[in-house]
N, C-alpha and C positions, 0 to 999 in steps of 0.2 A: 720176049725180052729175057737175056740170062740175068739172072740176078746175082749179085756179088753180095751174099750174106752169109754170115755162120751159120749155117743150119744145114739138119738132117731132114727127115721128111719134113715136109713143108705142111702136110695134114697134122701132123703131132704137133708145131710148134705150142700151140697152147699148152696143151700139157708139158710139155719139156720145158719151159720159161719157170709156168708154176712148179714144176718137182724142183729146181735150180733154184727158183726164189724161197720155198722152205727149206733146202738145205745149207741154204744162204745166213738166214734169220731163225735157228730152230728156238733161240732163247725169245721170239718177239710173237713170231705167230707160224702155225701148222698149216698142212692143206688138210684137209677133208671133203671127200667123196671125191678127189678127186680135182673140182672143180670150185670148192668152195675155202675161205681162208679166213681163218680165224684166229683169234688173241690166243697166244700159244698160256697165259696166264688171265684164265676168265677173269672178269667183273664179280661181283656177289649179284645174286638174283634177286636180291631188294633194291636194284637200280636196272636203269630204263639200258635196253640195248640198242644200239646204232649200225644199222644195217643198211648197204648198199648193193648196186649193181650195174655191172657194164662189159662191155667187149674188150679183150686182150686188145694189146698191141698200143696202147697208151701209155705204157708204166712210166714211171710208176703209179701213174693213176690205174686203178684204182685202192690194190688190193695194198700197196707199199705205203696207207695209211692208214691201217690195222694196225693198232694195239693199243697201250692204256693211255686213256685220255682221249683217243679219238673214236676209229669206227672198231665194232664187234666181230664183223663179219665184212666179206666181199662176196657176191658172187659173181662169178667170170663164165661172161660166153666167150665165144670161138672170135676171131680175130672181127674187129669192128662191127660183132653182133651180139646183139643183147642177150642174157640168156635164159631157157624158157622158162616158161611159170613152174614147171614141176620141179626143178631144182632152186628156185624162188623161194616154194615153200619148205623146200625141207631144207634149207637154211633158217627160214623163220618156225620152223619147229624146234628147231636148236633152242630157241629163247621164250620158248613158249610159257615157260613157269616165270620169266624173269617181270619187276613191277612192269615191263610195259614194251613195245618196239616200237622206233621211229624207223621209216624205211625212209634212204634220199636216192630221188629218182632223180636223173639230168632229163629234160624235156627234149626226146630223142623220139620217132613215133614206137619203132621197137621197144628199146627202153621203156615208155606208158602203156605201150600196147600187154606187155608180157607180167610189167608191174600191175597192172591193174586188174589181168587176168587172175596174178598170183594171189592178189589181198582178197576176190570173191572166192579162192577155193581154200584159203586159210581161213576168211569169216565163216565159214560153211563146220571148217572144224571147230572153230572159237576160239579162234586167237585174233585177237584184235592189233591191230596194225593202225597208225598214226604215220601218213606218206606227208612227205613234203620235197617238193620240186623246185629243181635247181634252173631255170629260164634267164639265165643274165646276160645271153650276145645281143648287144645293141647293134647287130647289123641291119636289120632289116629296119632298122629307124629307134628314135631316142623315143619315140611316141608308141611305138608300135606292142601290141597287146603280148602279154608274156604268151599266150598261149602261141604265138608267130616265134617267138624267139627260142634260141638251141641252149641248154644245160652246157657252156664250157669247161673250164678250169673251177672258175668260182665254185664249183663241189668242194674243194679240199681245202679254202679256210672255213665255210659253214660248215662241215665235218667239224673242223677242230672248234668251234663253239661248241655244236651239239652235244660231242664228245667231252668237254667241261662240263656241260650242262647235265648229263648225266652221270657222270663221278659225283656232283655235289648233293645226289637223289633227289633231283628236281623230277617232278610228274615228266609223263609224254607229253600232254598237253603242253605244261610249263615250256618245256622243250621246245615243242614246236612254237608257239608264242613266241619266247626268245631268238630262236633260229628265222624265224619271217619276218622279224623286226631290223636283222642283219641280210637277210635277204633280197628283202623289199630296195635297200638300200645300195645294191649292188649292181657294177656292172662290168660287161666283158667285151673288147673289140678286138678281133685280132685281124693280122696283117700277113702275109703268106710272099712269099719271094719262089721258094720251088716246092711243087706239090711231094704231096705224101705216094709212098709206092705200096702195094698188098704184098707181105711176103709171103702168100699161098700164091698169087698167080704173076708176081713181079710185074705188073701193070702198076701205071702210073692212075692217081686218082685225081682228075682235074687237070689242064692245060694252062701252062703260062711259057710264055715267050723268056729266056736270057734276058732282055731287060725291061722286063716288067714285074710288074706286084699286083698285089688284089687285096686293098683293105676291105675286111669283112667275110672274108673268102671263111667256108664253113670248114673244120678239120677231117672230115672225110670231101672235098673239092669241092661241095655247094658253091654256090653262085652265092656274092657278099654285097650287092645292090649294085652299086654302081661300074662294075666290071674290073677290068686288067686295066691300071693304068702306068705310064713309063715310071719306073725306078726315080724315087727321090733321096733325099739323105734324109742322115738319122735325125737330128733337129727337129726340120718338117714331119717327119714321119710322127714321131716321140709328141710334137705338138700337136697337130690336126686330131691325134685319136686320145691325146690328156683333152682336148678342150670335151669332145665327145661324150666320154665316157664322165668326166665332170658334170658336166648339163644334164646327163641321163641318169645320175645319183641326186640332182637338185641340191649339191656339196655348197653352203653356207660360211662366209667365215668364221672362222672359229673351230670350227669343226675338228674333229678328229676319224685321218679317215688311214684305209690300208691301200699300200702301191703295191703291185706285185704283179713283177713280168716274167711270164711262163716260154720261157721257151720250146717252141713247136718239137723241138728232136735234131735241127740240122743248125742252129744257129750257137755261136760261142757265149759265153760269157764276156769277153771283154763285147763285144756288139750288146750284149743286157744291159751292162753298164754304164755305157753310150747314153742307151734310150733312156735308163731311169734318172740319169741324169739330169735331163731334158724336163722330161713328166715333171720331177720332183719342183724345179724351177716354176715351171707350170702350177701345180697347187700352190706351191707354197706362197708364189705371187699373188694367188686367187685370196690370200688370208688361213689358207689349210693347215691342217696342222698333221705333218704325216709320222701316228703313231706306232706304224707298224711296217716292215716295210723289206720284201722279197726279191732276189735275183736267183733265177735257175729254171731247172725241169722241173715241174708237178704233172704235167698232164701233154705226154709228146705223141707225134702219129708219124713213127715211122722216114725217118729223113725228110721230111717238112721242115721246109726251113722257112723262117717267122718268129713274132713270138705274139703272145696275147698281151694285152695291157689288162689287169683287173683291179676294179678299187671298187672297197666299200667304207660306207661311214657309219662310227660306230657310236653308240652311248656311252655311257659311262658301265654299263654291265655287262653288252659285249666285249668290250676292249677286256675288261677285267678276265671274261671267257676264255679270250683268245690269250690270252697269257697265262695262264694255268697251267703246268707242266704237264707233259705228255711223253711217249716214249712208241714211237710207231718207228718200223726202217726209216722211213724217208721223211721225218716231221718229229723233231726232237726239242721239247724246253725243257730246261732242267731249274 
């Protein structure tokens, strides 16, 4: 298949995104080693660091929510792969004198497989590491055990807790407490219209028919339960996955909770707006109370057109978290 993209070798794109994206942002965050991206203006080392990792070709997720107030560091595999433990750790030696590191895995098997390898050869040097996993696709069922479920989008508003949560030199532990308490709360469905393409081999990843869709469909083309079914409208669409994802948070009225639709990479904004439309009608009629509330890109794969629904409900100490100023490229409060 030719592929019609900007690009030079197809083997460098990684690195050529990342050299592009620090020269992009040199006031917000730097590359290092290459492979690894950090607050071009550290933290003080008397507060907890927020460290993550994932495979290019999502941006801005991952790395374009580095800097104050959110994540420390990113580390980036090669395009939709995780990346290995030994650049893992020598990201987490960067922070080794700091009070403490929180690492946020998405529940990806790569992703666990290489985090988990990294945290035994970092406890082996003594640096303790405090992991906490991101598992909120409600595809595989509202009921269904986290460890079945994928790490979506929902990374990048527990990032921006976490990332409060250690500005205010709250423990790791505290951290993580606060962060699993927004977690737990959380949930992710996405809907998919045309799959994502690889731009190392311009393959397409997953099959859909011109008029069909796949609610649930995983953003590398997993299979999302119930299959490919005909194209409906925004409405139905926007309701069927607000009621979903509501039931799978156990949203109460009264509640105070966050709507935020992530678009895949190939879908507009005015269709965002459509759908949050919809959603919003949806909680709000359920008695919800929507205190926070996103349209755009956080987390794309490559001309996947789709978008994710993600809501969580919050406390009264999250919400406060999550509105804490912050200054990353792509996640700004002032």
């Amino acid at each position: 298949m030719v592929m019609k993209k900007f690009l030079n070798d197809p083997q460098r794109v990684t690195n050529e995104l990342l050299e592009g994206y620090a020269l992009c942002y040199p006031n917000k965050i730097k590359l290092v080693s290459e492979k690894i991206v950090v607050r071009a203006n550290p933290k003080s080392k008397d507060k907890v660091a927020i460290v993550t990792l994932g495979g290019a070709g999502h941006e801005p997720a991952l790395s374009g929510f580095v800097g104050e107030g959110m994540l420390d560091a990113s580390v980036v595999g090669d395009i939709f792969a995780a990346p290995g433990a030994p650049k893992i750790v020598e990201a987490l030696r960067m922070f080794k004198d700091y009070a403490g590191i929180v690492l946020v895995v998405l529940n990806h098997e790569g992703d666990q497989r290489n985090a988990n390898m990294a945290l035994m050869m970092a406890q082996k040097e003594g640096i303790k590491v405090n992991k906490i996993v991101t598992a909120e696709d409600i595809a595989p069922g509202v009921d269904a055990p986290a460890s079945e479920r994928r790490g979506l989008g929902g990374c990048v508003p527990l990032s921006k807790i976490l990332g409060a949560a250690a500005e205010k030199g709250m423990t790791a532990e505290q951290i993580v407490e606060v962060g699993e308490r927004f977690n737990k709360r959380m949930a992710t469905l996405a809907v998919t219209l045309k799959v994502a393409t690889h731009p190392q081999s311009g393959g397409e990843i997953g099959a859909l028919a011109d008029d069909q869709m796949e609610i649930g469909m995983g953003q590398h083309g997993e299979g999302g339960g119930n299959g490919p079914e005909p194209m409906q409208s925004a409405d139905w669409v926007a309701e069927t996955m607000a009621n979903k994802v509501l039931r799978a948070v156990d949203a109460k009225p009264g509640e105070k909770i966050m709507l935020l639709i992530n678009g895949s990479g190939g879908t507009t904004l005015m269709e965002m707006f459509v759908i949050f439309r919809k959603a919003y009608e949806v909680a709000t009629k359920a008695g919800l109370v929507v205190a926070t509330s996103h349209c755009g890109e956080v987390l794309t794969v490559q001309e996947a057109s789709g978008f994710q629904m993600i809501v969580g409900v919050y406390d009264d100490e999250t919400l406060a978290l999550f509105n804490e100023p912050c200054d990353a490229p792509y996640w700004v409060v002032r």
